[in-house]
C-alpha positions as CSV (number, residue, x, y, z in Angstrom):
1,X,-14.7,6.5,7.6
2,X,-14.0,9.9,7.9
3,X,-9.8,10.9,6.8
4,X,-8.4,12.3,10.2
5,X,-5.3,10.5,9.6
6,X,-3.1,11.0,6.7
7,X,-4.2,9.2,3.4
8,X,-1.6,6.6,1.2
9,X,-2.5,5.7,-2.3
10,X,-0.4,3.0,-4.0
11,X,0.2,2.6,-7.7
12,X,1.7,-0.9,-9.2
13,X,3.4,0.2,-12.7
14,X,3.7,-2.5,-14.6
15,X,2.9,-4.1,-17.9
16,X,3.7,-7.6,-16.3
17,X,1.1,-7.1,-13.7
18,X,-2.0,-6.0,-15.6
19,X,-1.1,-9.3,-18.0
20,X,-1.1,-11.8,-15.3
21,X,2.6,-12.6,-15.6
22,X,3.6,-11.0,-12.3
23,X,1.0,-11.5,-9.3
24,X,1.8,-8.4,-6.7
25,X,3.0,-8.9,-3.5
26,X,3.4,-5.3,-2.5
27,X,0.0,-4.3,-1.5
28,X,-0.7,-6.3,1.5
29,X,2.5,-5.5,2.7
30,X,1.9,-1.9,1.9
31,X,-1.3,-1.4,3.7
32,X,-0.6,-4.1,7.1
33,X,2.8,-1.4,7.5
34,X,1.2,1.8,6.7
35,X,-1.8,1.0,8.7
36,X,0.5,0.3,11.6
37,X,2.0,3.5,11.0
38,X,-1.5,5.7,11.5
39,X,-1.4,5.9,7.5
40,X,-4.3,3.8,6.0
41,X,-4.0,2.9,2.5
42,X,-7.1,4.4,0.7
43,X,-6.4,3.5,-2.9
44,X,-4.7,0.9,-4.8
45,X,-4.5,1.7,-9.1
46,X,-2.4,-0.7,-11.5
47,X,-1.0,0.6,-14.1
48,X,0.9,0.3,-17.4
49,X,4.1,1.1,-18.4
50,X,2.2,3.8,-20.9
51,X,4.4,7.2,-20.3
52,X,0.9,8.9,-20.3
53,X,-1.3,6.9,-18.1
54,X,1.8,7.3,-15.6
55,X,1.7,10.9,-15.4
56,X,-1.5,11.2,-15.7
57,X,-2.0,9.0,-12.6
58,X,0.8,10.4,-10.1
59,X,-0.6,14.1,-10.9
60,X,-4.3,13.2,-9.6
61,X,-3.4,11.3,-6.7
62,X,-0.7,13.2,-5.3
63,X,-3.3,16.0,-5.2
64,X,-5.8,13.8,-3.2
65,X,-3.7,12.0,-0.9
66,X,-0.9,12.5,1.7
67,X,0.6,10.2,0.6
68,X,1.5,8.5,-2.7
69,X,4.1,5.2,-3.1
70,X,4.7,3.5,-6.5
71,X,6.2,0.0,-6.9
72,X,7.6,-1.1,-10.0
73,X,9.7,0.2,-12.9
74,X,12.7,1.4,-12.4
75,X,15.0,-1.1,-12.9
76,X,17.6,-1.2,-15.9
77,X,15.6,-2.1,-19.3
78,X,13.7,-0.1,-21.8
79,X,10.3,-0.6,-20.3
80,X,11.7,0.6,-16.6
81,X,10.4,4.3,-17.2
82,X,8.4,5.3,-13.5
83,X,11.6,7.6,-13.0
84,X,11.4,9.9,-16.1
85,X,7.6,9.8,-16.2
86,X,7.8,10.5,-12.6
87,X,9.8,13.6,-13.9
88,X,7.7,14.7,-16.4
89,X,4.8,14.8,-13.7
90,X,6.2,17.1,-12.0
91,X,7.8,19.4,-14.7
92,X,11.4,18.7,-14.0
93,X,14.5,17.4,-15.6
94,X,15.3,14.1,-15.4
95,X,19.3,13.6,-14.8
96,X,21.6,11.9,-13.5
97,X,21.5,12.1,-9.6
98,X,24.9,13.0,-8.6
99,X,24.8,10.8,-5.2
100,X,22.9,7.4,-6.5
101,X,25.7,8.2,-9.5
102,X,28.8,8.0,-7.2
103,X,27.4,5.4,-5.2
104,X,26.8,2.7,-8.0
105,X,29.4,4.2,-10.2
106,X,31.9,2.8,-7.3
107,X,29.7,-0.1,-6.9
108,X,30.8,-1.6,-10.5
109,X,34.4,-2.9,-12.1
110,X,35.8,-0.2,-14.9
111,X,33.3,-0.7,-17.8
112,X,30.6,-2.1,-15.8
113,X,28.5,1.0,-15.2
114,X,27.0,1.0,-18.6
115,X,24.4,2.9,-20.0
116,X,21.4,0.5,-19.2
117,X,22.7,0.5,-15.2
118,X,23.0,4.2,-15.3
119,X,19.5,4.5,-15.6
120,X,18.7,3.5,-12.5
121,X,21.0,6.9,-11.1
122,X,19.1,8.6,-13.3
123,X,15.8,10.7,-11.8
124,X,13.9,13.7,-11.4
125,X,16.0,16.7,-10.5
126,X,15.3,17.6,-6.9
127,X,14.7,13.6,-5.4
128,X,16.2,12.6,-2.2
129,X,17.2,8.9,-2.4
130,X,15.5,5.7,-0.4
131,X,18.1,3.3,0.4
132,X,17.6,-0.2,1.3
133,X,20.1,-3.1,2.5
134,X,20.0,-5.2,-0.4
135,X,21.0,-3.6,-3.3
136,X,23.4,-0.4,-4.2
137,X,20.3,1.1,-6.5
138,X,17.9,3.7,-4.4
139,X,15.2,4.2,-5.3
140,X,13.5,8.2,-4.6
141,X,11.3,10.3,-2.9
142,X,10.1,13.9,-4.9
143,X,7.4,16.0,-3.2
144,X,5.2,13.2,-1.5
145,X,5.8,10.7,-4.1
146,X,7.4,7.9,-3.1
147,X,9.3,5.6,-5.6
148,X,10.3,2.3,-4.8
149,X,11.3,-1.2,-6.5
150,X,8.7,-3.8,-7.4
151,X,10.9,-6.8,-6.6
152,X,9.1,-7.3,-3.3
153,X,12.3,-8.1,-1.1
154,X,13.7,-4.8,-2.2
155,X,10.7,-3.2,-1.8
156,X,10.9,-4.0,2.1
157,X,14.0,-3.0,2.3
158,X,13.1,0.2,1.1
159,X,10.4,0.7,3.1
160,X,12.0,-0.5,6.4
161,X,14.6,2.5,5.7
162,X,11.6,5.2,5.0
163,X,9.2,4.4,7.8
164,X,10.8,6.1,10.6
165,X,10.7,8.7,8.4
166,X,6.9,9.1,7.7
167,X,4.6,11.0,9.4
168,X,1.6,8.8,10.7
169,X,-1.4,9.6,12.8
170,X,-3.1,7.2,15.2
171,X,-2.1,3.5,14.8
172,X,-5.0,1.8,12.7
173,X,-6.6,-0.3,15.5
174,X,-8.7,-3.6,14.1
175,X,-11.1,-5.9,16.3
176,X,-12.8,-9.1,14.8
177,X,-15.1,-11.8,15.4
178,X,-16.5,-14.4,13.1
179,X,-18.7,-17.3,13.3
180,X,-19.6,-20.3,11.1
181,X,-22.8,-21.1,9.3
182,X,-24.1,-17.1,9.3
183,X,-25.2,-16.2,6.0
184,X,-23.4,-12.7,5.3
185,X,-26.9,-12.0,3.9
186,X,-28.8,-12.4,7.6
187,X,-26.5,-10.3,9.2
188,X,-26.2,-7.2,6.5
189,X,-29.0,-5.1,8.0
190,X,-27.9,-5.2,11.8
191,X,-24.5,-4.6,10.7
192,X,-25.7,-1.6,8.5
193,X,-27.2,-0.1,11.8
194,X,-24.3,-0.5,13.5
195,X,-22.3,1.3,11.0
196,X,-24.3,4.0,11.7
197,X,-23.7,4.1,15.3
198,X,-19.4,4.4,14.7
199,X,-19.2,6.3,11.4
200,X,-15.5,6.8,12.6
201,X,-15.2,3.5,11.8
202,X,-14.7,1.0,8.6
203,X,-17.3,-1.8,9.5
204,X,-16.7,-5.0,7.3
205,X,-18.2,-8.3,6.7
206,X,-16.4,-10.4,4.7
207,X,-17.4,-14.1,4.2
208,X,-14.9,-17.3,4.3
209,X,-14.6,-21.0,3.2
210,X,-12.8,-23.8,5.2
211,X,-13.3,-27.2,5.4
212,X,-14.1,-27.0,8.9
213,X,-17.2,-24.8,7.8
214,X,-18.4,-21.3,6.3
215,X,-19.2,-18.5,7.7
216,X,-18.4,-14.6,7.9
217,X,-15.9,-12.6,9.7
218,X,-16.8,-9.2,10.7
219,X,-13.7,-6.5,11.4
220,X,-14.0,-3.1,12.6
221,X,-10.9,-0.6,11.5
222,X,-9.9,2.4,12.4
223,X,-7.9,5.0,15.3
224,X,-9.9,4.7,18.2
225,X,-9.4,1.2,20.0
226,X,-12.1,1.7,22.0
227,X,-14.6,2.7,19.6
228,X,-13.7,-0.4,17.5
229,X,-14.0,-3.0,20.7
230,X,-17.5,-1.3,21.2
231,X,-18.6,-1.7,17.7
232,X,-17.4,-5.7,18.1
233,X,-19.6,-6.2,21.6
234,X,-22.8,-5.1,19.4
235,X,-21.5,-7.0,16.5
236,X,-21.1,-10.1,19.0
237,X,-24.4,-9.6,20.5
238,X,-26.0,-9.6,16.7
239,X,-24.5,-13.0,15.7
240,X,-25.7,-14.4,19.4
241,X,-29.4,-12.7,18.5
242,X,-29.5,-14.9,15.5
243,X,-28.7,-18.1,16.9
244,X,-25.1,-18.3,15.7
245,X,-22.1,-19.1,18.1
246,X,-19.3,-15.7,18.1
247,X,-16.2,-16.6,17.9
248,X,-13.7,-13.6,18.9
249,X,-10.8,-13.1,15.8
250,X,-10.9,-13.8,12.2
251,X,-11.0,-17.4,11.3
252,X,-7.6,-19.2,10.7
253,X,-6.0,-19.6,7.3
């Protein structure tokens, strides 16, 4: 589908994600919100907590997208390093921040605001903070990177605060219908044609199993509603030409 909206990539830092400890939680969040927003999410990378690979990463895909949000790393311990990586991508000092200093500074009894917590005030020179209503540490926005916790309750948190302040295009508009006992394989050429016929359009088949039977659903995304409804009457009408029964929405969980 062709980019008239602006673009979002995510990257998951972590070393506890890529070994299985950690299963993310972020990304269907990220991409139901941001779609909602007119912003579809167009890439997804996990990474490590390699300094490297980080800065690597962050320069080539805040290059290609509109967008870029990173989840993960920059809490308190030695292996939280997304901020200063962060900084190094973009050629800047990474220092204390003087208002996420104050703020948690305050936040802590006399003694308490030790070294490992005053990394987390700590980021590139330049960054404007992200609050959120859980916790007293922000996390940062520099250029169109956006840096935000891992933890996925904080995460929300942040995000709720930084949506308003995004700008979108077009809410992403999705139609579906499914239907039981079609064989993704019979209906792959029809739905190829109609692909064709809505290239503004991201045309999906994706198959499902439930004890009450299997079958396919097939979803049509993008910013025009009306295209997308259009695209679903012809992908009705395919699933009734082949002797199947269409049911309008995705199947139930």
């Amino acid at each position: 589908m062709p980019d008239t909206n602006p673009t979002a990539c995510l990257l998951v830092i972590g070393n506890e994600v890529l070994s299985g400890r950690t299963q993310d939680a972020n990304i269907r969040f990220l991409a139901t919100h941001l779609g909602e927003l007119g912003i579809p999410l167009r890439e997804v990378r996990v990474i490590p907590d390699v300094p490297q690979t980080i800065i690597e990463t962050v320069n080539a895909v805040r290059a290609k997208f509109t967008y870029v949000f990173t989840t993960g790393g920059i809490g308190p311990t030695h292996d939280d390093i997304t901020s200063e990586c962060i900084a190094a991508a973009f050629g800047v000092p990474w220092e204390p921040h003087p208002e996420a200093w104050a703020r948690m500074e305050a936040s802590y009894r006399p003694g308490e605001f030790n070294a490992a917590r005053q990394r987390m005030a700590t980021m590139p020179r330049g960054a404007s903070l992200i609050d959120n209503a859980l916790s007293v540490a922000p996390g940062f926005q520099i250029g169109n990177v956006y840096v935000m916790a891992g933890v996925p309750r904080v995460m929300q948190s942040m995000f709720a605060w930084l949506a308003p302040k995004l700008q979108g295009g077009p809410k992403i508009q999705s139609r579906a219908v499914h239907a039981i006992g079609l064989p993704e394989g019979l209906v792959a050429e029809g739905l190829a044609a109609i692909q064709a016929r809505y290239p503004g359009l991201d045309l999906g088949s994706y198959p499902f199993y439930r004890p009450t039977g299997n079958g396919v659903a097939l979803v049509a995304k993008g910013p025009d509603g009306a295209a997308a409804e259009a695209a679903i009457a012809e992908v009705t009408a395919l699933i009734t030409s082949l002797n199947r029964t269409p049911i309008q929405g995705e199947p139930a969980d």
